[in-house]
FIPAGU-330644 format. One record per residue: residue in one letter; chain; x, y, z of N, C-alpha, C, O in turn. Coordinates in pm, whole numbers, plus 50000, padded with zeros to 5 digits. Each point is the difference from the previous one (the first is absolute). Example, Ala and Ser with C-alpha at 12.3 -4.5 7.8 and 13.67 -1.06 7.14 Angstrom:
// FIPAGU-330644
A_A_51319_49431_50780_49911_50119_50000_50090_50120_50000_50104_49998_50066;
S_A_49861_50107_49862_50082_50119_50006_49923_50109_50073_50051_50111_50017;
//
This chain:
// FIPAGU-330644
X_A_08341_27012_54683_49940_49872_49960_49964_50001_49850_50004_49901_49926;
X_A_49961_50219_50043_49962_49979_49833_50096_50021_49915_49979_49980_49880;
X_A_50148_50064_50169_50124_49978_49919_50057_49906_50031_50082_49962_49915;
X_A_49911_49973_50182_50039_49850_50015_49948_49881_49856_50060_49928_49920;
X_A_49773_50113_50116_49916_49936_49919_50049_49994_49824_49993_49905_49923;
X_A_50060_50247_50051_50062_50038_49864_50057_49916_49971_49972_49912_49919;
X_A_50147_50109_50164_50170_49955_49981_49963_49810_49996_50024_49924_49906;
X_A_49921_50046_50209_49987_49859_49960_49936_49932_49860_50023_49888_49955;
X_A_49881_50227_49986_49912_49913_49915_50040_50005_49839_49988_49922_49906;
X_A_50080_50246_50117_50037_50054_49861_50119_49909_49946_50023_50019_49881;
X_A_50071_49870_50191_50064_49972_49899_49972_49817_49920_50043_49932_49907;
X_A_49853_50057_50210_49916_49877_49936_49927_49974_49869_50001_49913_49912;
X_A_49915_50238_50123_49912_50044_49863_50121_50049_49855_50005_49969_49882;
X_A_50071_50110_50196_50112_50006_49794_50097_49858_50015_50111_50031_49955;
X_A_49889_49820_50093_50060_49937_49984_49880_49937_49966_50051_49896_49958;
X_A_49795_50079_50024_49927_49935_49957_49974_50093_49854_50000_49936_49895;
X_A_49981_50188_50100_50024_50045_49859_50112_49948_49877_49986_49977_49880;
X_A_50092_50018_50185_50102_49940_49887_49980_49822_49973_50090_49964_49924;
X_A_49847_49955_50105_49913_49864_49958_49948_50041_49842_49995_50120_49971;
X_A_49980_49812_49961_49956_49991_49868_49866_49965_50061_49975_49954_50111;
X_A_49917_50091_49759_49856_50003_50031_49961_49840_50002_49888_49962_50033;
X_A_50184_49978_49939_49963_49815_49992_50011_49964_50170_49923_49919_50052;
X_A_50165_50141_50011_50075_49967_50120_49895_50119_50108_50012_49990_50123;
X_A_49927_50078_49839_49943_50124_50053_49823_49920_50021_49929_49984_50099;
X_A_50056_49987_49774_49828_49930_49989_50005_49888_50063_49890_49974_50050;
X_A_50219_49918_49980_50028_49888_50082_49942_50066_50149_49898_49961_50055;
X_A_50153_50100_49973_50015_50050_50122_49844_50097_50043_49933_49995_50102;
X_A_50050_50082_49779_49829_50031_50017_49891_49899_50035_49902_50018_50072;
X_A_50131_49887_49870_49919_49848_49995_49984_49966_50119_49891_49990_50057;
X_A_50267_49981_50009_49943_49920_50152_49975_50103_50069_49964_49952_50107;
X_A_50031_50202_49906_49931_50086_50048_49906_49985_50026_49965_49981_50116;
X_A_49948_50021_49773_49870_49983_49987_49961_49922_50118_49960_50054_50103;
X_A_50054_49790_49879_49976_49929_50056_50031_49997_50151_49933_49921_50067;
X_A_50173_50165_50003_49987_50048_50117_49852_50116_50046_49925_50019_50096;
X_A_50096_50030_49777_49914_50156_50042_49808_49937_50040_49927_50007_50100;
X_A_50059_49943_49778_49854_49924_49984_49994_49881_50120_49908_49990_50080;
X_A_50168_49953_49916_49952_49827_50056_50066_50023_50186_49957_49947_50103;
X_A_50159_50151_49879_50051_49975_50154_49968_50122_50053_49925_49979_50096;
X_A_50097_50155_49887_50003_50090_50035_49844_50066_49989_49948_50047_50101;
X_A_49989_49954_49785_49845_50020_49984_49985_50163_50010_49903_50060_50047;
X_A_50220_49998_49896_50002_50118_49964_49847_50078_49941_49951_49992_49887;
X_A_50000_50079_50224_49899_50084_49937_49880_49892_49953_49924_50045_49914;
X_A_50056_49849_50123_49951_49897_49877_49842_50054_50009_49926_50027_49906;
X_A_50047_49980_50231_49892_50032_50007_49903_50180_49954_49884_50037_49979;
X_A_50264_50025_50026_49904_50150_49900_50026_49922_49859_49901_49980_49930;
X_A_50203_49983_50033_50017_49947_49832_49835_49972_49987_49919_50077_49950;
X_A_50046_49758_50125_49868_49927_49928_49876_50091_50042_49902_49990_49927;
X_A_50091_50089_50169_49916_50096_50028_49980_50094_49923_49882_50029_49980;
X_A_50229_50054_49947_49967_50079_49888_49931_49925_49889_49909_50046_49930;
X_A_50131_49860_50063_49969_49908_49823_49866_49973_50090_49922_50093_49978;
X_A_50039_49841_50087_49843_49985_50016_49919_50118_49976_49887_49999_49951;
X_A_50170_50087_50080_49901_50158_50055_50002_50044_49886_49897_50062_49972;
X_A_50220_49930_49903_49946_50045_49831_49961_49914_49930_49943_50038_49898;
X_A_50069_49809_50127_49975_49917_49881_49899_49914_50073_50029_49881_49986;
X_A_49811_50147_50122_49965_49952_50008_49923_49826_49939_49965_49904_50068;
X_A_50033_50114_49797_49907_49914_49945_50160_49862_49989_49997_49916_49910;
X_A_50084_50085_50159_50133_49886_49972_49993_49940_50095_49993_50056_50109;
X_A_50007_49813_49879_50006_49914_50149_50108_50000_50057_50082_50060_49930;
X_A_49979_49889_50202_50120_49995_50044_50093_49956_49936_50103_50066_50007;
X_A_49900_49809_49907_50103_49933_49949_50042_50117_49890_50119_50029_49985;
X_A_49771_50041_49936_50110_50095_49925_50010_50133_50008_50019_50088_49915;
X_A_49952_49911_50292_50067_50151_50047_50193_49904_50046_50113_50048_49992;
X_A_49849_49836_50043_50145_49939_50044_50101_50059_49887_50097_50076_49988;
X_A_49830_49852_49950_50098_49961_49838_50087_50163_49968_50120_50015_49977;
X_A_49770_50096_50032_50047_50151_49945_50086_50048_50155_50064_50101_50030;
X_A_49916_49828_50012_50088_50032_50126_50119_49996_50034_50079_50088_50036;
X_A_49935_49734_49942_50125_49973_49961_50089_50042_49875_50121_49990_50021;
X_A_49842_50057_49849_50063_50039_49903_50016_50144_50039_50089_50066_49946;
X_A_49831_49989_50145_50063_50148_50037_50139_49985_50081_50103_50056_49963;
X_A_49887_49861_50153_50106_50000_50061_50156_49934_49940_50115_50010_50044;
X_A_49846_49945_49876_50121_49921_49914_50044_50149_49925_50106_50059_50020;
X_A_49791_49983_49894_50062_50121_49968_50053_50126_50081_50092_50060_49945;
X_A_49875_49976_50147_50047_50088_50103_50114_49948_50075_50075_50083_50053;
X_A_49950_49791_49961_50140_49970_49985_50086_50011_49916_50123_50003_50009;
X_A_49799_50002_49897_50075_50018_49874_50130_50159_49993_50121_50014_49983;
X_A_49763_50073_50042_49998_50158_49973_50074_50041_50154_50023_50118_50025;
X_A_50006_49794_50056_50068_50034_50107_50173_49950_49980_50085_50043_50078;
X_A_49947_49878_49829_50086_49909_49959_50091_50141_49850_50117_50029_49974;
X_A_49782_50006_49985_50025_50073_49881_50047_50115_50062_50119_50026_49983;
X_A_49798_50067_50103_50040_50094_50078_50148_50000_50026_50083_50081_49959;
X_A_49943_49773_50145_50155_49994_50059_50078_50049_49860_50065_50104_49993;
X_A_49918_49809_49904_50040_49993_49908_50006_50128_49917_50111_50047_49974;
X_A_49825_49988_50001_50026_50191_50005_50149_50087_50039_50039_50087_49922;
X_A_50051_49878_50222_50073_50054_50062_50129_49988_49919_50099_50063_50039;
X_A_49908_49847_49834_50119_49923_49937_49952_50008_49831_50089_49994_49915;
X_A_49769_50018_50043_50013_49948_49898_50002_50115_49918_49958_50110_50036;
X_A_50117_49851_49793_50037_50104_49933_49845_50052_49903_49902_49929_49980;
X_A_50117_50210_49974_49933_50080_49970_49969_49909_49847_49882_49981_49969;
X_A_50204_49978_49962_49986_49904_49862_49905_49860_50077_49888_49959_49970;
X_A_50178_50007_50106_49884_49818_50050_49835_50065_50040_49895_49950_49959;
X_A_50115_50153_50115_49844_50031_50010_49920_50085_49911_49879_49988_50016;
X_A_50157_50089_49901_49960_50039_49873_49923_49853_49921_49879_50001_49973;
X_A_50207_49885_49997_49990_49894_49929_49884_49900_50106_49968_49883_49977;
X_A_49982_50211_50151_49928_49882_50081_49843_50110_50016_49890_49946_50010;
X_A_50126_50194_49990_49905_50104_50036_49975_50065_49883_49994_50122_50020;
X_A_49989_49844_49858_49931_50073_49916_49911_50111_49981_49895_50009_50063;
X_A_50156_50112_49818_49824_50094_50038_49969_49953_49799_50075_49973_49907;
X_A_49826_50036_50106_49929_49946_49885_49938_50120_49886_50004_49994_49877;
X_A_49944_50104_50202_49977_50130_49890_50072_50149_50100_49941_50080_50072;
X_A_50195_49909_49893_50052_50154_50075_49948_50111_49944_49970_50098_50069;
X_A_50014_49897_49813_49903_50095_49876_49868_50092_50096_49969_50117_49978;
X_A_50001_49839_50074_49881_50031_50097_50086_50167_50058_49987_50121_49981;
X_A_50089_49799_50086_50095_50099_50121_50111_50117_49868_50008_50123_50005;
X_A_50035_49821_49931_50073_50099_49920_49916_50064_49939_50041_50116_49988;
X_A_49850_49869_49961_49869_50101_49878_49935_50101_50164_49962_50116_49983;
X_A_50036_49837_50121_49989_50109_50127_50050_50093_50042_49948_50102_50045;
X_A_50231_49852_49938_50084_50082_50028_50075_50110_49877_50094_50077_50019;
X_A_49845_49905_49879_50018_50094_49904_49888_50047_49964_49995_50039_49884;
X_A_49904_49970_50184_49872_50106_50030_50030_50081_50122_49915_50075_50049;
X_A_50206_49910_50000_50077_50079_50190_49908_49921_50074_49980_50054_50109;
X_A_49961_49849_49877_49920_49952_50176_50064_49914_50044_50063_49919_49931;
X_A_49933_50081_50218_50062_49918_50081_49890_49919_50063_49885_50032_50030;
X_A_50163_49882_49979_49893_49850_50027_49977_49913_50140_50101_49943_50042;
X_A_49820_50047_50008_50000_49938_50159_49942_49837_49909_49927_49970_49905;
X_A_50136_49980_50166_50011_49871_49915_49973_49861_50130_50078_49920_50050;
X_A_49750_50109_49969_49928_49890_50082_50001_49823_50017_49937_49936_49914;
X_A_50115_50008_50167_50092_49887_50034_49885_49977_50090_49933_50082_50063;
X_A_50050_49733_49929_49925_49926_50144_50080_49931_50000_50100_50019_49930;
X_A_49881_49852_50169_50057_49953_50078_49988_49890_49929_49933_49913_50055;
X_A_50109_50063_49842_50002_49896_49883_50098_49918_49934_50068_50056_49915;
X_A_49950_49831_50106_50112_49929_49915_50134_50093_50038_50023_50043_50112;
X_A_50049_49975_49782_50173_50053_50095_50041_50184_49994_50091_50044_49931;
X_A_49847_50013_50128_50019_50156_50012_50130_50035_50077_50022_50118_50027;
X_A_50087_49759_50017_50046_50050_50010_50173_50003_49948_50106_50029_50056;
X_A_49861_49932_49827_50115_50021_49858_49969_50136_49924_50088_50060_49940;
X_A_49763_49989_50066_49948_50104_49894_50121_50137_50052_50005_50110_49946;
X_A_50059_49859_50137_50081_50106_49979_50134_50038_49849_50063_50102_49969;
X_A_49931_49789_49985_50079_49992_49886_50008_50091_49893_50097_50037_49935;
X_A_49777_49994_50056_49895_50133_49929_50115_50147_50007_50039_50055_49897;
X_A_49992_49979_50208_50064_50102_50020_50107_49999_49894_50037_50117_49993;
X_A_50019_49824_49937_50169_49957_49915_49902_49989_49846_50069_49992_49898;
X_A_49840_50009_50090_49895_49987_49870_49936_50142_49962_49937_50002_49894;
X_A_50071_50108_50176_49864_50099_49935_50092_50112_50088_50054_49978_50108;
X_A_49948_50178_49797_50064_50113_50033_49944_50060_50138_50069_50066_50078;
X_A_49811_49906_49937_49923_50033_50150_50095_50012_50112_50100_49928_49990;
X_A_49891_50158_50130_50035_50003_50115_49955_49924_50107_49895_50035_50053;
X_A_50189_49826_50006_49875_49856_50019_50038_50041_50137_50104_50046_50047;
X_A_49752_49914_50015_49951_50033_50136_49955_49818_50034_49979_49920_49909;
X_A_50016_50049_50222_49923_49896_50101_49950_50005_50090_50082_50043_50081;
X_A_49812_49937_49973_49930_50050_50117_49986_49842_50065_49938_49902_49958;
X_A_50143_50117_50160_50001_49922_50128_49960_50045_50147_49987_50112_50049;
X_A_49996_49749_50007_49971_50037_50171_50088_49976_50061_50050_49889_49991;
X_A_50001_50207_50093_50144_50038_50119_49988_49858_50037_49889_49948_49996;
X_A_50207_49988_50035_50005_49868_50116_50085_50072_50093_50085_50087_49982;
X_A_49858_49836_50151_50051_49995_50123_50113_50013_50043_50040_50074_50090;
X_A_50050_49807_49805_50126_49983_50070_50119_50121_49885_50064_49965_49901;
X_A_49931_50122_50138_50098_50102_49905_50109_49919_49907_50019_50038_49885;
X_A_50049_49854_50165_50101_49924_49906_49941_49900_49879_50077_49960_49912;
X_A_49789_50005_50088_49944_49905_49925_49929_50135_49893_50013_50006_49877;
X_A_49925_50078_50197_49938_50100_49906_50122_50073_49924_49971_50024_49883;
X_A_50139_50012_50150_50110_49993_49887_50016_49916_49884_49985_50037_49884;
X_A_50045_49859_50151_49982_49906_49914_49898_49926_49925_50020_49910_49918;
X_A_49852_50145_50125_49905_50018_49883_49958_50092_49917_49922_49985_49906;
X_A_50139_50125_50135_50070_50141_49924_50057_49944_49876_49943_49991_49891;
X_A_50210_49964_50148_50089_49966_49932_49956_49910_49880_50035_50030_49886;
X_A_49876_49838_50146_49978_49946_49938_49881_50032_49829_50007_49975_49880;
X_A_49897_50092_50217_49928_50043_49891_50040_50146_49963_49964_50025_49885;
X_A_50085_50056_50164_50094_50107_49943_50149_49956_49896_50085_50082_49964;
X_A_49915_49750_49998_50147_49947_49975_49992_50142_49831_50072_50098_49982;
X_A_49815_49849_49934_50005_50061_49861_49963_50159_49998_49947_50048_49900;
X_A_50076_50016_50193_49997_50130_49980_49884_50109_50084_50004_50117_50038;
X_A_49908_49785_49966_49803_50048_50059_50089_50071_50146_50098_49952_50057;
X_A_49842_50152_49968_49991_50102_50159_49875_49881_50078_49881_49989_49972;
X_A_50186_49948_50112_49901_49936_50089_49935_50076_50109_50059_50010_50107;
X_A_49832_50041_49877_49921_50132_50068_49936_49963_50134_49899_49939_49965;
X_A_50105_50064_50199_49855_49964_50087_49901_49991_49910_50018_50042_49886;
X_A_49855_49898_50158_49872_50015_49956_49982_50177_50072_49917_50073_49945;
X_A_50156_49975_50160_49898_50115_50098_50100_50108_49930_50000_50117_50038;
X_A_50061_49849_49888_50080_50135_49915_49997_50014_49829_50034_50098_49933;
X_A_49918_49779_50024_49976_50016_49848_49945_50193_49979_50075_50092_49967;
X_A_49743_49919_50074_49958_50059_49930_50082_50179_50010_49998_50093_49919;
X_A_50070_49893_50227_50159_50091_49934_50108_50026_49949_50075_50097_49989;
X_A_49920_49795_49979_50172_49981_49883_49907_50030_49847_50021_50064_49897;
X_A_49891_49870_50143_49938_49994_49798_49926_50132_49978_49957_50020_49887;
X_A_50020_50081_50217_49928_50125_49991_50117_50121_49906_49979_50072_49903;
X_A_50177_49900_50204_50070_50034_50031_50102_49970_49847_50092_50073_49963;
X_A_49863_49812_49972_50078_49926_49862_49910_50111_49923_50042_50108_49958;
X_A_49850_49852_50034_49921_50106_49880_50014_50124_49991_50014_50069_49899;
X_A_49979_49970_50243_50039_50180_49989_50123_50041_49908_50019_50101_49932;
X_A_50070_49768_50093_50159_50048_49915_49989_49917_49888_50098_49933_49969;
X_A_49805_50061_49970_49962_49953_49851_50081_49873_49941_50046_49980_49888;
X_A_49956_49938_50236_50019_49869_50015_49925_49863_49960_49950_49929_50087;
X_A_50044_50036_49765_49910_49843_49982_50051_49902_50075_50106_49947_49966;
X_A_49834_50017_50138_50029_49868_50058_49878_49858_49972_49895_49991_49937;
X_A_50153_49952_50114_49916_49855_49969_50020_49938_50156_50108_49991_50058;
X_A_49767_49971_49993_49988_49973_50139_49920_49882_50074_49885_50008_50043;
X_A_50211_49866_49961_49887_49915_50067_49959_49989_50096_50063_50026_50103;
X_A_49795_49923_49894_49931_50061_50165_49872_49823_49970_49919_49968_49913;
X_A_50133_49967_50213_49874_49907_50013_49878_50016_50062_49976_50015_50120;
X_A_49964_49981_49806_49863_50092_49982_49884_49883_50062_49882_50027_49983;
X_A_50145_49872_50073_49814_49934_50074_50088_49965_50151_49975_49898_50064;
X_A_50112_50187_49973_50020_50002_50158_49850_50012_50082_49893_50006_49940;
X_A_50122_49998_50211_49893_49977_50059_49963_50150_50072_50025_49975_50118;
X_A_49949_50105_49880_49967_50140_50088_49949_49971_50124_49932_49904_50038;
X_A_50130_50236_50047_49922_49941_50159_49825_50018_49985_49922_50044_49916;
X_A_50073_49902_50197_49824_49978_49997_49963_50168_50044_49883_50027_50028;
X_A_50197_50057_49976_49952_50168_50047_50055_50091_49941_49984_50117_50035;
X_A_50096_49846_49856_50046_50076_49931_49997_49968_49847_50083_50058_49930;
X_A_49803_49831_49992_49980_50002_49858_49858_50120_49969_49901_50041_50061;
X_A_50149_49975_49840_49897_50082_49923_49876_49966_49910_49907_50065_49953;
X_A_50128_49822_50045_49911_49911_49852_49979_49821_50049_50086_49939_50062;
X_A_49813_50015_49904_49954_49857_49974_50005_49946_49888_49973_50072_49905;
X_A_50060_49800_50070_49968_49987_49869_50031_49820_49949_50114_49960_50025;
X_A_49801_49949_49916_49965_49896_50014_50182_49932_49931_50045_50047_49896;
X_A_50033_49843_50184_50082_49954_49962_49991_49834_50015_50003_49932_50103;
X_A_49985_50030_49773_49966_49852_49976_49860_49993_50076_49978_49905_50076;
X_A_49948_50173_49909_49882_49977_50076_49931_50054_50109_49883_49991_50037;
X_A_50222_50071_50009_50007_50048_50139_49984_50095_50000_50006_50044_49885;
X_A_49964_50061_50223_49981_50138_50006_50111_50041_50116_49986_49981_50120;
X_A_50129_50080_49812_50090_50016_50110_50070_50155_49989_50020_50066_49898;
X_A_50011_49972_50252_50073_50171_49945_50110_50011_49919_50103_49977_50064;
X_A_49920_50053_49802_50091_50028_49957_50096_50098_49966_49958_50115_50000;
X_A_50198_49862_49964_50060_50107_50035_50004_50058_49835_49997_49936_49895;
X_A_50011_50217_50132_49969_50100_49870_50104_50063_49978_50010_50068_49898;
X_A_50084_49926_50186_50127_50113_50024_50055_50004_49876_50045_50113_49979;
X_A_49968_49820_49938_50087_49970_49828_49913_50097_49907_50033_50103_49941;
X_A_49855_49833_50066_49848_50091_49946_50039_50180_50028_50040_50088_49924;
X_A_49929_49908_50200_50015_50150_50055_50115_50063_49963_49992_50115_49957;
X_A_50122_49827_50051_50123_50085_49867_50001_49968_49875_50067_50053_49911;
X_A_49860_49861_50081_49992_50042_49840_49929_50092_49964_50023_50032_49883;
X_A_49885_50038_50176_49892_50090_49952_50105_50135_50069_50005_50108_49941;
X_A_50070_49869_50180_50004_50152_50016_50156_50018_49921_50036_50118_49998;
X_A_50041_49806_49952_50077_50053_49891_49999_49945_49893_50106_49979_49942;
X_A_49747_49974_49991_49979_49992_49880_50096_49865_49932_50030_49990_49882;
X_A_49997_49937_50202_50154_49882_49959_49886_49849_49958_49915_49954_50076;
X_A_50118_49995_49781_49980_49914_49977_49930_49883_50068_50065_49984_50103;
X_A_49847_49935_49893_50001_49856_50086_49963_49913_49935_49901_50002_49926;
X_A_50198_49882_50098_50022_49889_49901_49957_49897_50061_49952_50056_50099;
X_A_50030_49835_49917_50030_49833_50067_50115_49959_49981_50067_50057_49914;
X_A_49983_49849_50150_50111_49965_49976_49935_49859_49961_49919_49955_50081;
X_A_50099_49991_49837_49922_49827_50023_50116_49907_49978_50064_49992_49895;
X_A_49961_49929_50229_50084_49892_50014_49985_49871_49983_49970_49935_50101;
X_A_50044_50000_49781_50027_49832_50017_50076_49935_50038_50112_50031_49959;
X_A_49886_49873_50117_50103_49862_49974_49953_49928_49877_49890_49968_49954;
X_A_50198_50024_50019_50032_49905_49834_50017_49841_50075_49929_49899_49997;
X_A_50190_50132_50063_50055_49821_50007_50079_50050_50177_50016_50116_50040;
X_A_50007_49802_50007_50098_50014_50112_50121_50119_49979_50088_49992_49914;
X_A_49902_50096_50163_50135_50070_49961_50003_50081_49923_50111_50052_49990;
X_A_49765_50012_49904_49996_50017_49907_49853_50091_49972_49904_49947_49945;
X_A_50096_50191_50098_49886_50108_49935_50015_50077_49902_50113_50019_49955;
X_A_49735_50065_49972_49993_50057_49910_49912_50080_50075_49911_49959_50075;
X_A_50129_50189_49894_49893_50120_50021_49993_50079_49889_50085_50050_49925;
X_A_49753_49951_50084_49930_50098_49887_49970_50134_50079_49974_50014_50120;
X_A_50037_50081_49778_49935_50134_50093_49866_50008_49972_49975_50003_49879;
X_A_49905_50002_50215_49862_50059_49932_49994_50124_50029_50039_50013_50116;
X_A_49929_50094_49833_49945_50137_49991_49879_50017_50063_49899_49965_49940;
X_A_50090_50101_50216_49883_50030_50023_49951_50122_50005_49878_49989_49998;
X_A_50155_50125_50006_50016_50127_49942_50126_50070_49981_50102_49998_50069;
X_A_49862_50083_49796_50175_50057_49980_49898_50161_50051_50074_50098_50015;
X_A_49831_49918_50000_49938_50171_50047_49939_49954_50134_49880_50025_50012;
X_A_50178_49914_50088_49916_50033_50131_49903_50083_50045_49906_49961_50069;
X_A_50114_50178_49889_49936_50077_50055_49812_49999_49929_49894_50050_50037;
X_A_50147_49873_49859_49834_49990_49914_49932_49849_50058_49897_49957_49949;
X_A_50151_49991_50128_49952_49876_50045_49928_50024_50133_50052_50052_50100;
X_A_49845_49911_49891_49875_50009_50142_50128_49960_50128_50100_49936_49969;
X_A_49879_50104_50146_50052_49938_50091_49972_49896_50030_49881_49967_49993;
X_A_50232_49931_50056_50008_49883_50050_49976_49916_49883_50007_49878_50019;
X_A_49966_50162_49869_50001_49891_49840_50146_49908_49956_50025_49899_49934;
X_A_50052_50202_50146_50154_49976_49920_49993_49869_50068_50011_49897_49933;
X_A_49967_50097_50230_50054_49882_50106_49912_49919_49976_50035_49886_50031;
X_A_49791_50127_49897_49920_49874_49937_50114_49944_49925_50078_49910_50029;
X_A_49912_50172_49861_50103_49935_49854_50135_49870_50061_50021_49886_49959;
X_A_50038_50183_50135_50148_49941_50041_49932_49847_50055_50040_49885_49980;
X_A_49842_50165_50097_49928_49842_50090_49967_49948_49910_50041_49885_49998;
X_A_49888_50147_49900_49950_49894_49880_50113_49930_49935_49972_49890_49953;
X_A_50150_50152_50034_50077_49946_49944_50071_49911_50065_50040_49896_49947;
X_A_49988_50143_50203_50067_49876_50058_49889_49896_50081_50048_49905_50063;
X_A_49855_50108_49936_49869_49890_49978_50046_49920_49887_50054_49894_50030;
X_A_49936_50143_49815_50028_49888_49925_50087_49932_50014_49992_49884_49961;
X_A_50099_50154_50087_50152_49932_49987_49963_49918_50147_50054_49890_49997;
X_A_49863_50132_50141_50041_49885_50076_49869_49923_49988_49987_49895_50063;
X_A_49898_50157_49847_49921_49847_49943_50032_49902_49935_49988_49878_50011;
X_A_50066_50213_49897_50113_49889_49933_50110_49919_50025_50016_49900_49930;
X_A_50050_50123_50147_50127_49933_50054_50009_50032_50165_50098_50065_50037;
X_A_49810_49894_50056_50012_50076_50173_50100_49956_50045_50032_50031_50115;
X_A_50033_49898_49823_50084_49945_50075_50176_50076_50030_50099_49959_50061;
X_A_49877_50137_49878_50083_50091_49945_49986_50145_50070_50060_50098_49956;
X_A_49845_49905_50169_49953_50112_50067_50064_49994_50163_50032_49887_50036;
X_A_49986_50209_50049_50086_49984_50099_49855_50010_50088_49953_50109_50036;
X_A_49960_49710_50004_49935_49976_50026_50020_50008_50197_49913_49981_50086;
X_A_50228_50052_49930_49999_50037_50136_50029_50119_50058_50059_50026_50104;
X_A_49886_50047_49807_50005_50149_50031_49828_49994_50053_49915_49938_49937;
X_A_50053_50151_50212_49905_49986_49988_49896_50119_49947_49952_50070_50090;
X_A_50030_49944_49845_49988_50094_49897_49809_50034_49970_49943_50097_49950;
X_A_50010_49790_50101_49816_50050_50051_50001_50014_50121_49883_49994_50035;
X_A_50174_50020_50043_49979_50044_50172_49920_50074_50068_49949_49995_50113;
X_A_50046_50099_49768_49910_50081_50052_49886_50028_49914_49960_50115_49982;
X_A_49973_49756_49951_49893_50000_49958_49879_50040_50046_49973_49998_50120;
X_A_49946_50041_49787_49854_49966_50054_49950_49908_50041_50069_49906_49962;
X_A_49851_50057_50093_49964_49872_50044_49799_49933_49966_49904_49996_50076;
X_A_50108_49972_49805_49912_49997_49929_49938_49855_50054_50070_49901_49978;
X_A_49797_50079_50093_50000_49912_50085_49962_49897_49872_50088_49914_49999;
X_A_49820_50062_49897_49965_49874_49896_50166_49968_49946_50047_49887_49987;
X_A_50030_50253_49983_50144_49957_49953_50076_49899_50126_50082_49917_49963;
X_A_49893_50093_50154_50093_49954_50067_49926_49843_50040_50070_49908_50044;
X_A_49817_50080_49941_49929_49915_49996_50038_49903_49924_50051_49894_50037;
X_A_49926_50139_49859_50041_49886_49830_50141_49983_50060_50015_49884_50040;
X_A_50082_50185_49978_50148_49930_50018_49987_49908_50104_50057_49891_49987;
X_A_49877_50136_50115_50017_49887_50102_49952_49867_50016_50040_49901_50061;
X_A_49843_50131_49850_49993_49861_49887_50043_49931_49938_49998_49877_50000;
X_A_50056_50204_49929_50081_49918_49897_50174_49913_50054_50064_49934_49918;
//
């Protein structure tokens, strides 16, 4: 059944890749408008998250950030397909990095860099990076289910060169890279959700006090490897710029759990500033605290 599922779907998706992005965003559009108005995809964790961080906003402009999320996440689902076809010159000219200087002045000091990603605007073009910088490029993903689709999300974000790693095998391939005096460069999305019995740490996100995951943190300190931000904009439709921020290039001199403050503070600004740009249906406070005046004021409001 799940190679059935393959074979039927895989040649829909590379015959919708080859559409021009005019003919591609057409088609994101009336998405949308299935996903939000007919289907009601998630709608209710979407406006549930935005209440539970942006208490002091009335409904009309939790709607409003709601709907511009889902227009965009159609968006980034449209781009994705689009991924399977498009050339290494068209997405260069659409995924920009803005200071590589960061990553090259690292890698001619020998450090190799874990390079911290949220769930922000389009992470998933930043593979382009790999064809830009001498590093040995790594990706850290979660196995899917169906073995023929998890190939092909291999394939896809493995297209520019990156080793697409499990999340449950990274911290042995990259133990295993360093021992053989290997600089790699490794993205890892860093505000995933940890089980409720197996986090190590708390720590306030947009407000919240929720378990967070450290695992990026924790190799960076035990092989001494760089940690950066990755910071992602949308510019215009179709169209990002990433800056690198530096959050320690010496892990091992940084208090524990400072590095994963630093990374949260940074992707806080970016979804105060623009939330609409955050993958608001991930449910990603679940396993909050449950702060009874905090939960109070939201249900108010």
């Amino acid at each position: 059944m799940k190679r059935l599922a393959y074979f039927f779907t895989y040649p829909l998706l590379w015959l919708l890749s080859l559409l021009p992005f005019s003919l591609l965003y057409l088609k994101s559009s009336a998405t949308f408008y299935l996903v939000y108005y007919v289907v009601g995809y998630r709608k209710k964790v979407v406006k549930g998250n935005l209440r539970l961080v942006f208490p002091e906003k009335n409904e009309a402009a939790i709607s409003q950030i709601a709907k511009q999320f889902y227009r965009h996440l159609c968006d980034v689902v449209f781009e994705t397909i689009k991924s399977l076809t498009i050339s290494e010159q068209a997405l260069r000219k659409r995924f920009a990095f803005k200071n590589l200087e960061v990553l090259g002045k690292l890698h001619q000091e020998g450090k190799s860099v874990l390079l911290m990603c949220g769930h922000y605007a389009s992470w998933e073009w930043s593979g382009i990076l790999a064809q830009q910088m001498p590093f040995k490029g790594y990706a850290v993903y979660k196995k899917l289910d169906n073995p023929y689709f998890d190939r092909l999300v291999k394939k896809i974000r493995g297209k520019y060169g990156a080793s697409i790693i499990n999340n449950k095998q990274i911290a042995k391939v990259l133990y295993k890279s360093f021992k053989q005096g290997e600089q790699s460069l490794t993205l890892i999305l860093s505000d995933q959700t940890p089980k409720p019995w197996a986090y190590k740490e708390k720590q306030s996100f947009m407000g919240i006090d929720v378990p967070v995951f450290v695992g990026t943190e924790e190799l960076a300190k035990l092989l001494d490897f760089a940690a950066v931000y990755l910071k992602i904009e949308k510019v215009k439709r179709g169209h990002y710029e990433a800056t690198f921020v530096p959050l320690a290039a010496h892990p091992k001199d940084v208090p524990d759990y400072q590095i994963t403050r630093r990374f949260l503070d940074e992707i806080e600004k970016q979804i105060r500033d623009q939330p609409q740009y955050y993958l608001w249906s991930h449910k990603r406070w679940k396993h909050r605290h449950h702060n009874s005046n905090q939960e109070a004021s939201n249900k108010a409001s």
